[in-house]
N, C-alpha and C positions, 0 to 999 in steps of 0.2 A: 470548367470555369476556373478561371487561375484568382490567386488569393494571393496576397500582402500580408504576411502572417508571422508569428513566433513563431520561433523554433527550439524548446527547452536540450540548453547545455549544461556546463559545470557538473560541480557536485553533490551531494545529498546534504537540503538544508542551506547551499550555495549556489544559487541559481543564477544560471546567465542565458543570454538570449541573444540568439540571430534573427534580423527582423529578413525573412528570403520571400521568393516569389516563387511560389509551388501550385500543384494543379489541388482543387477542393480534395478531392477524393484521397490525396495523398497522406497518410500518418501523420502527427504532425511531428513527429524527431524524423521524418523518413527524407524520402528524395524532394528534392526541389529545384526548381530551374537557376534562380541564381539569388545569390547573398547581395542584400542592398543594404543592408545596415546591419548594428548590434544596439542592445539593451540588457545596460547589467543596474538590475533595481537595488544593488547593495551600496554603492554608492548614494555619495548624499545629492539632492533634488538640485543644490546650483552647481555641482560638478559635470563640466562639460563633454565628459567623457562617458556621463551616463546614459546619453542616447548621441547615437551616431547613426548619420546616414545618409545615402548615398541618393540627394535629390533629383537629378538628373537624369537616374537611370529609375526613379521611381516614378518620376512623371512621366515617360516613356512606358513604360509597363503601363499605369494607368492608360494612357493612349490608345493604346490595344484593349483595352477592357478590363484588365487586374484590377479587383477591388479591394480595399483595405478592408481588415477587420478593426472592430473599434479599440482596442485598446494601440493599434497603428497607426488608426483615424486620428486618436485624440492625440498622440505624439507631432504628426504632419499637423494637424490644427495649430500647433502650439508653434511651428516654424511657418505658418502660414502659407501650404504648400494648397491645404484643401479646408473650407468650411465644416468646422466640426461642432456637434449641437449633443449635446447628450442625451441619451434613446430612454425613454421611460417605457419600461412594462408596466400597462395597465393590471394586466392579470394576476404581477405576480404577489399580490397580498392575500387574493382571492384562494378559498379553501377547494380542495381536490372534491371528484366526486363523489368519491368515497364519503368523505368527512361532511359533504353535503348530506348524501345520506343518513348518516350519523343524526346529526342534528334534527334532519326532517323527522325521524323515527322516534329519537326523544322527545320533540315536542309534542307527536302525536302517542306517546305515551302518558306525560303530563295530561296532556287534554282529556284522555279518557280516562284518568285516575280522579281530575276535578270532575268529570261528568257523572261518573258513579260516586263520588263523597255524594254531589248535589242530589242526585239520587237517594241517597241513601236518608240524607236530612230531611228532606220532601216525605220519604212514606219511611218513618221507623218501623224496625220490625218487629210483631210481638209476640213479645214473651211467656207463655204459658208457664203457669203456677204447678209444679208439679208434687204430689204430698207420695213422699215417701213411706209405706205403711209396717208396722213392725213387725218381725216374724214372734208369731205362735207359739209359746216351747206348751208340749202338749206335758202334761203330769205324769208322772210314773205310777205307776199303781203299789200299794202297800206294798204285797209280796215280793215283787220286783225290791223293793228296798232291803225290805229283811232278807233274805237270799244275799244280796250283796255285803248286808252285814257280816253273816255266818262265814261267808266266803273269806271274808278283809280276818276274822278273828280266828281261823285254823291253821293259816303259818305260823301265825306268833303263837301258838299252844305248843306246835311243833319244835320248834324253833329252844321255846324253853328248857323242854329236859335235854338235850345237847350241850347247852350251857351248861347246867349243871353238872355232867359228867365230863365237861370241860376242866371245871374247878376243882372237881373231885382228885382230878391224875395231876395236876401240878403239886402236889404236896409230897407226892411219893416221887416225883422228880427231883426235886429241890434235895427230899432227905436221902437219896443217894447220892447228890453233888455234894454234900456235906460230908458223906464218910468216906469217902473217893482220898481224901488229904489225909483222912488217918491214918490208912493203910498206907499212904505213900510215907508217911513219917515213922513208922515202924521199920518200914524195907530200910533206912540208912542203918537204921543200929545194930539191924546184926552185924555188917564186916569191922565195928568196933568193938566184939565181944570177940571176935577172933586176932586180939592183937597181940604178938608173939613177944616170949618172955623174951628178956635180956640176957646175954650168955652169961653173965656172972651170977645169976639166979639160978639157971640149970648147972 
C-alpha cells in the first residue's frame, strides 16, 4: 500500500520534512518513490515556504490509491486538495488493562475490608477476664538462715587480723625511709675532711 507521508530530515533539535510517496512498509527516513513536497515546521505558520507541494503529482498518486497520512491530510485540507475532518480516538483516555485490573482489585479489597469492619461491629468479640495469680515464695527455715549468718561473718574475722598486720609493717617502712637521708648526708662530709693543706703551710 503506498502512503503520502513524512520524511524526518535536518538536524538534531532542527527538523525538516519531505512530504514523499513511499510504500507502508518502507522506514520512514528510508526509500521512497518520489518527493512531492517539503515541510519545515520552524518557520512561522503564515510563511509560504513552510509547506510546499507538488499538487499535481499528489493528486495523481492519489489516483492510483496513495493515501495520505493525517498530519498530510490536514496540510492538503488546508489547500483544498482533499476533505479533512479531524480523527478522534475514542479510546484514548480510557485506562490499559492492566490499570483496569488495578482498580478492579482495589475496589474489591475495599469491599472486603468494609465487609469484615461490618462484621466485626455486628458480633464483638469477647473478652475474657483473666486474674493473674501471685507466685508463692515458700519460707526458709531457721537454720537455713543461721548457717547463712555464720557463713556472711567468717571472712570478715578472716579478713581482720591481715589488717592488722598490715598496719603493723608500715611503721618499720616509713622508719627506714627516714634514716636512708641520714646516711646520705654523712657520705658528703667525709671528702671535706680530706682537704689539702696549702703549700705555704707545709
Amino acid at each position: 500500500m503506498l502512503k503520502i507521508r513524512l520524511a524526518r530530515g535536518g538536524a538534531k533539535k532542527r527538523p525538516y520534512y519531505s512530504i514523499v510517496v513511499a510504500d507502508s512498509h518502507s522506514p520512514r527516513d528510508g526509500r521512497f518513490i518520489e518527493k512531492v513536497g517539503t515541510y519545515n515546521p520552524l518557520l512561522k505558520k503564515d510563511d509560504p515556504n513552510r509547506v510546499v507541494l507538488k499538487i499535481e503529482r499528489i493528486q495523481e498518486w492519489m489516483s492510483k490509491g496513495a493515501q495520505p497520512t493525517d498530519r498530510v491530510a490536514r496540510e492538503l485540507g488546508k489547500v483544498g486538495v482533499i476533505q479533512w475532518t479531524a480523527s478522534s480516538n475514542l479510546t484514548k483516555g480510557k485506562p490499559g488493562k492492566k490499570a483496569t485490573e488495578r482498580v478492579e482489585e482495589r475496589a474489591q479489597r475495599e469491599a472486603d475490608r468494609a465487609a469484615a469492619a461490618a462484621e466485626l461491629a455486628a458480633n464483638p468479640p469477647v473478652v475474657e477476664e483473666v486474674v493473674v495469680e501471685e507466685p508463692v515464695v515458700a519460707e526458709a527455715p531457721a537454720e537455713v538462715e543461721a548457717a547463712a549468718e555464720v557463713v556472711a561473718e567468717a571472712p570478715a574475722a578472716e579478713e581482720a587480723p591481715a589488717a592488722e598486720a598490715v598496719a603493723q609493717e608500715e611503721p618499720a617502712v616509713e622508719a627506714v625511709a627516714v634514716e636512708a637521708p641520714a646516711a646520705e648526708s654523712a657520705a658528703p662530709e667525709a671528702p671535706a675532711a680530706e682537704v689539702p693543706a696549702a703549700d705555704g703551710e707545709a
